[in-house]
N, C-alpha and C positions, 0 to 999 in steps of 0.2 A: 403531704407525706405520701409517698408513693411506695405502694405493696408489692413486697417481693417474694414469690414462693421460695420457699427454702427446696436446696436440692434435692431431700428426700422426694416432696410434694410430688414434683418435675418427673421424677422415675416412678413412682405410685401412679400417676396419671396416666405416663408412657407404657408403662407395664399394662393398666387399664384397656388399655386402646387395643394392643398388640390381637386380642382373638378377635377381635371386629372386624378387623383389616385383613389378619387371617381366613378369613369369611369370605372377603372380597378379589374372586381374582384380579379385575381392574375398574374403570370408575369412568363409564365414558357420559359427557357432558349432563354429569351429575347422578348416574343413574350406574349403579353398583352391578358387575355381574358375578354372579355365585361364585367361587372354588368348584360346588357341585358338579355344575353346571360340564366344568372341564373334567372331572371325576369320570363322570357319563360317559364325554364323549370318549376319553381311553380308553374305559371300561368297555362301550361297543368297540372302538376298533380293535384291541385286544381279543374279542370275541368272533369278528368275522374271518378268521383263520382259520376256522373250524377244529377238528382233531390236529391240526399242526400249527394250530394256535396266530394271532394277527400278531399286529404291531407291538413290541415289548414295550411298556411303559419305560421312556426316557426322558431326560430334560428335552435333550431336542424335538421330541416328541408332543411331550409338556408347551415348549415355547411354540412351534407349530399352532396347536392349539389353542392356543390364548392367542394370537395371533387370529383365527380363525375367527371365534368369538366375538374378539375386539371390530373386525371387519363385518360379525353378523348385527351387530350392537350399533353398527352406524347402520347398518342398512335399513334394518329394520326400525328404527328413531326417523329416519328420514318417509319411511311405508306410511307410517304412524302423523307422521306430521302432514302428511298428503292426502290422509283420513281413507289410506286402501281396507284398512281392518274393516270399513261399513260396507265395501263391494259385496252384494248376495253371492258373487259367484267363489269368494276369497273366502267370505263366512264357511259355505258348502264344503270346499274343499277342507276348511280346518277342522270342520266337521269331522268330517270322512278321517283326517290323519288322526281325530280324535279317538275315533271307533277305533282305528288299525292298532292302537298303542294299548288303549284299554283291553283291548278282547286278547292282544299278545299278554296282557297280564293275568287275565283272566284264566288264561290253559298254561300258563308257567304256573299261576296257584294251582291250578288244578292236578296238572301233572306232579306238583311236587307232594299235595296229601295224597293222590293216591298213585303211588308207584306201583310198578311192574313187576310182581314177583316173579322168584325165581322158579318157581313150580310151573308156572303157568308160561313161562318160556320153555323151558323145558317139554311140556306137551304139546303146545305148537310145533317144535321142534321135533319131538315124537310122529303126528300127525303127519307132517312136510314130508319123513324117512318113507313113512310107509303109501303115502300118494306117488312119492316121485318115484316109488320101487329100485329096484334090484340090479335094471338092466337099462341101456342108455343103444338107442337108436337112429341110426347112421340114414337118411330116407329122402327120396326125390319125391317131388309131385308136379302135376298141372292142373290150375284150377280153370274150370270152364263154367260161362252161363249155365247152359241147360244139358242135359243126361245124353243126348244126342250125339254131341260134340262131343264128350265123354269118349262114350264109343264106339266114334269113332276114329280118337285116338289110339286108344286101346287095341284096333283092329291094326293100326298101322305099324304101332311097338311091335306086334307077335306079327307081324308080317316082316321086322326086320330093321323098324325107323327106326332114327335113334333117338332116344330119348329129350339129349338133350338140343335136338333139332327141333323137335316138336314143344317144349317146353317153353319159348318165345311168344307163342300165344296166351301162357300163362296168363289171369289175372290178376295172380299177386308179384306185385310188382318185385318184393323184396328176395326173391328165388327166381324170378322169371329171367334174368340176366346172368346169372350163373347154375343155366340148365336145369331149374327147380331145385337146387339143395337145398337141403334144409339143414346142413348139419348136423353134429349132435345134440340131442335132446331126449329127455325120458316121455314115456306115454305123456305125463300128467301136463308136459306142455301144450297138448296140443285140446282141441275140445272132442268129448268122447266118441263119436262115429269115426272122428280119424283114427285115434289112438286105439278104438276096438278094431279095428282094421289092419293098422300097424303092427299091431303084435300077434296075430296070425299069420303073417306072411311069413316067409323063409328067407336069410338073406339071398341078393339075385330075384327075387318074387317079383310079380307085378300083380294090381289086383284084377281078379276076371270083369268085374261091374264095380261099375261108379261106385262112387262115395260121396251121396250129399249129405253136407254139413249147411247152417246158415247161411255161408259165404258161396256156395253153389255148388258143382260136383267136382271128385278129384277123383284121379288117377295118379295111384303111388305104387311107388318102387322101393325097395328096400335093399339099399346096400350091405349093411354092418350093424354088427349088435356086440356090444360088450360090456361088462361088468359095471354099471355105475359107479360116478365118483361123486358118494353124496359128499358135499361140505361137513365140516363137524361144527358144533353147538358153535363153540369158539369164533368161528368164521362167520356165522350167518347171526348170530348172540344180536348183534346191533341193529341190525333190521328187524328181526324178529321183536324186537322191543320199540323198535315204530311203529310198527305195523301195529301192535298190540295198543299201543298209546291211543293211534288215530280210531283205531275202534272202538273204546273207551270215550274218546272224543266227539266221535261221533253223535254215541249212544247218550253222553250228556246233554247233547248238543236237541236232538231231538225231545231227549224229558222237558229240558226246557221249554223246546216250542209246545209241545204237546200240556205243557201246564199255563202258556200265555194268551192273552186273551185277545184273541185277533180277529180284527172285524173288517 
């Protein structure tokens, strides 16, 4: 006598199966790959768009991916069968992508208990108004090795060079090609023996004696001065909240080393 499930059986069973299979985006030679797995990967490419956002989750999208998968699933069954996973140098490396994933979960946790209040943007932002000041300065320079060279630039300007003839010797490369300009910028760009310098002069000025900073001595000229145009909160909000994050980050980053015990 031979056993027959009755129809109910047949769809109780099928119905049974249906989340397991659910589970599974595909099944390459025997060896099941997550749904998650594709989850992930949309969720990162969705992610790497930044503020205008990645790839929109779609089937073609979806099929792509499983596609992908499926291609990584053989490749890696083949790595595996050829026994690369025991290479020291294959180990080392999965090492290291180990570290890279964990420690990005590490400061995603971190970041999200302790968030960036709004008070404390806000006085950064305070802070920035009253560093960058009031007034935004229009200014050439040439920087030279030694004080000498200096002035003897200096002598050649008030004798009549021009400026931006002489300013080809510059060593900063980034002005030295367009005559020393420096654009505009407020004092707090620059480091302070320039910008104590800078804001004494008069537009049209040049200064009498060098100016050494770290970088060597300058000789500046001051075009134009006008009203700063600080950003507002709104505008600078997003950086102000990195900036604030990685110092935060920092700061844990060293408690930690400073509580571990290294020998």
């Amino acid at each position: 006598m031979t056993f027959k499930p009755s129809r109910l059986l047949v769809v109780l069973f099928a119905a049974a199966a249906l989340p397991v299979m659910a589970q599974n985006l595909a099944v390459v030679n025997g060896k099941a790959i997550p749904s998650s797995r594709a989850d992930m990967m949309i969720k990162q490419l969705s992610a790497q768009g930044g503020a205008q956002g990645g790839q929109p989750d779609t089937p073609e999208l979806r099929n792509m991916v499983k596609d992908e998968l499926i291609n990584r699933e053989v490749l890696i069954q083949e790595a595996d069968k050829l026994g690369l996973g025991n290479n020291p140098d294959v180990k080392a490396q999965a090492d290291i992508a180990r570290q890279s994933i964990l420690i990005r979960a590490l400061v995603a946790d971190f970041i999200k208990k302790n968030p960036i209040k709004d008070a404390d943007i806000q006085a950064e932002y305070d802070k920035f108004k009253a560093q960058a000041g009031d007034k935004e300065y229009h200014a050439q320079h040439i920087l030279v090795e030694n004080e000498a060279d200096a002035k003897s630039i200096i002598a050649k300007l008030k004798a009549g060079g021009k400026f931006e003839d002489l300013a080809k010797q510059s060593k900063d490369p980034g002005s030295a090609a367009n005559g020393g300009d420096l654009g505009w910028a407020t004092p707090a760009s620059f480091v302070k023996p320039f910008s104590d310098a800078l804001v004494a002069l008069k537009p049209g000025q040049l200064t009498d004696t060098p100016v050494k900073t770290q970088f060597g001595y300058h000789v500046i000229k001051l075009d134009e001065v006008r009203p700063a145009k600080i950003p507002t909160l709104a505008e600078v909000k997003p950086q102000i909240t990195e900036a604030l994050q990685q110092k935060k980050l920092q700061a844990y980053q060293q408690d930690l080393r400073a509580k571990a015990k290294i020998q």
